[in-house]
C-alpha positions as CSV (number, residue, x, y, z in Angstrom):
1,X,1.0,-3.0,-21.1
2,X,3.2,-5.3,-19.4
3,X,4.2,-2.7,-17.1
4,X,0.6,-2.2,-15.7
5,X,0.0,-3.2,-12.0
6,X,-3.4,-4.5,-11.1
7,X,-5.0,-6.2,-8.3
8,X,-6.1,-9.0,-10.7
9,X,-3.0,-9.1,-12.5
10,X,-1.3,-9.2,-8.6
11,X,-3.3,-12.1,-7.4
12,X,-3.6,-13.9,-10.6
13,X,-7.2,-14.5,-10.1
14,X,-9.9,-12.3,-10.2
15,X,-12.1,-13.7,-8.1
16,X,-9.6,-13.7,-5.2
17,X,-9.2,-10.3,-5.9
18,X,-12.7,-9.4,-5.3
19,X,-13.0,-11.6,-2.3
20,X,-10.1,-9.7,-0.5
21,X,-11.5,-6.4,-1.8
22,X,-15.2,-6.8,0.0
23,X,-15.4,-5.2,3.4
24,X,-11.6,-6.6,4.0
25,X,-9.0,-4.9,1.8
26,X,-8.7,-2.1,-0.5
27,X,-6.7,-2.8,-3.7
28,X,-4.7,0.3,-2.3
29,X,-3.5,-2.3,0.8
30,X,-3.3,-5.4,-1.3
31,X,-1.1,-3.5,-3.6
32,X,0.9,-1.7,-0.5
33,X,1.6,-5.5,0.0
34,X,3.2,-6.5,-3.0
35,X,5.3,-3.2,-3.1
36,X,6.5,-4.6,0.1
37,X,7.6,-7.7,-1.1
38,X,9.0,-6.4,-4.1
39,X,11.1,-3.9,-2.6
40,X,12.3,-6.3,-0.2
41,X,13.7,-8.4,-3.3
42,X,15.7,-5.3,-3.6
43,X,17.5,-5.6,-7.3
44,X,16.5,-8.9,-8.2
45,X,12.4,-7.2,-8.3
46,X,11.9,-6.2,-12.0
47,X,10.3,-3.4,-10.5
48,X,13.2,-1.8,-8.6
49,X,13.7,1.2,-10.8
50,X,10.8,2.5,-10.2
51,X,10.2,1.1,-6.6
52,X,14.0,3.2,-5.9
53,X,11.7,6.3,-7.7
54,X,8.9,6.1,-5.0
55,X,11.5,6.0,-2.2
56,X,12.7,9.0,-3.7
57,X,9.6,10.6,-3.5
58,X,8.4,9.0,-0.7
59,X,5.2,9.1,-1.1
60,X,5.0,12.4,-2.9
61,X,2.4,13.9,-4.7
62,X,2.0,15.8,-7.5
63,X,3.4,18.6,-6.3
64,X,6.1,17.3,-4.2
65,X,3.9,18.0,-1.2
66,X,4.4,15.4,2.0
67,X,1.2,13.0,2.4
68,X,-0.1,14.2,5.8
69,X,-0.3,10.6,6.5
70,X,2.9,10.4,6.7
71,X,3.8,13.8,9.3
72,X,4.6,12.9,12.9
73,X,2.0,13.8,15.7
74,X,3.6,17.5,16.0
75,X,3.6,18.2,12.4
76,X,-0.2,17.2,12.3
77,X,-0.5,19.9,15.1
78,X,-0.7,22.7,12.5
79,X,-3.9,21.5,11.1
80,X,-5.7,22.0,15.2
81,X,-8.9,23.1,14.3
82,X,-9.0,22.3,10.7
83,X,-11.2,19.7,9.5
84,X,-8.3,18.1,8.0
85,X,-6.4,17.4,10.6
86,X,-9.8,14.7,11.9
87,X,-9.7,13.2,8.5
88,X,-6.3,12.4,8.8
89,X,-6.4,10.6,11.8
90,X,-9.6,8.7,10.5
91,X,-7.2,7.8,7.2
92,X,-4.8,6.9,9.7
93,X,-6.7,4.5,11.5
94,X,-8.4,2.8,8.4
95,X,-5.1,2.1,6.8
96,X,-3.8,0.4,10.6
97,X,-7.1,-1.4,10.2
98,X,-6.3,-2.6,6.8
99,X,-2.0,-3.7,8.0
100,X,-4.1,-5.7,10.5
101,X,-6.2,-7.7,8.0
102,X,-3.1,-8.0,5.9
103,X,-2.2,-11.8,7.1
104,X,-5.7,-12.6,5.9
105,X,-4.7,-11.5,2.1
106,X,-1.2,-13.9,3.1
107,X,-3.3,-16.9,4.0
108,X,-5.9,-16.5,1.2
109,X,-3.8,-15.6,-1.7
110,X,-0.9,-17.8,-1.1
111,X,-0.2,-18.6,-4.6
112,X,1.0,-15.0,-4.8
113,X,3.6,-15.5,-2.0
114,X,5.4,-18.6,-2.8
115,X,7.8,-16.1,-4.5
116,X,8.2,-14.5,-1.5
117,X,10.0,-16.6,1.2
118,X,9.4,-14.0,4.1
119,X,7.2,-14.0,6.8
120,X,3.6,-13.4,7.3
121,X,3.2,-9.7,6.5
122,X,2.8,-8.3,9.9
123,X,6.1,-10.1,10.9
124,X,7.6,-8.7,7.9
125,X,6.6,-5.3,8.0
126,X,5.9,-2.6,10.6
127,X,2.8,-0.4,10.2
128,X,4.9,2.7,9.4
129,X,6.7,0.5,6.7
130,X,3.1,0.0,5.6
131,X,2.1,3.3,5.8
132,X,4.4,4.2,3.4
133,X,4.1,1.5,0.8
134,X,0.1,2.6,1.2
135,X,1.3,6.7,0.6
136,X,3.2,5.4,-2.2
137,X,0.9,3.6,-4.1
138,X,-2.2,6.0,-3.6
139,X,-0.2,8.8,-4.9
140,X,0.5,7.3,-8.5
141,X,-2.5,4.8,-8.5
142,X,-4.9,5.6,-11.7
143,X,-8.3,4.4,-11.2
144,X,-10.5,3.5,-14.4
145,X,-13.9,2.7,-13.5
146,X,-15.4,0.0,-14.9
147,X,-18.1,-0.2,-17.8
């Protein structure tokens, strides 16, 4: 149990958690975010083993199969005409929305950070850094509904 990530466990605070989750954040960015700053603790993160196993995969799936959100503007050419290739580039744009909310979660949830002595995430972090940590997360993220 101790090796269960969630949002609430995260941010230490549940309500926080729900505040930065309505009509701001998914839990998929906040937890992008603190993938970030753990990786960037490099060894010293307790989660490194398995952080070092996502970049391995690098935002793999199931099947080994490359998110698409993660395939470069001529690689996305090969879905022209399929409906895919437009919900891509609406994924795309919703998880650049959400790296651009990201120094909200930072000033709101700054009890999480203190053990983090980098700068404000969109100093610290490109979009396709981001990106990735997003990829990542989503393709090992269990979701169990409430209730």
């Amino acid at each position: 149990m101790s090796l269960v990530v969630t949002l609430e466990r995260v941010l230490g605070d549940e309500s926080v958690a729900e505040l930065l989750t309505t009509n701001k954040l998914s839990e998929l960015a906040c937890l992008a975010l603190y993938l970030m700053y753990e990786k960037k603790q490099g060894r010293d993160s307790l989660w490194y083993p398995y952080i070092k196993e996502l970049d391995r995969q690098r935002g793999r799936g199931q099947l080994a199969v490359e998110s698409p959100l993660l395939w470069t503007e001529s690689e996305l050419d090969y879905l022209n005409g399929s409906p895919m290739r437009d919900e891509v580039v609406v994924r795309d744009e919703g998880i650049r929305r959400e790296y651009n909310e990201l120094d909200t979660l930072w000033f709101m949830a700054g009890s999480l950070f203190k053990q983090y002595p980098f700068d404000v995430p969109t100093e610290a972090f490109p979009f396709e850094i981001f990106k990735q940590a997003f990829v990542a997360v989503q393709s090992c993220v269990v979701h169990l509904p409430e209730g």
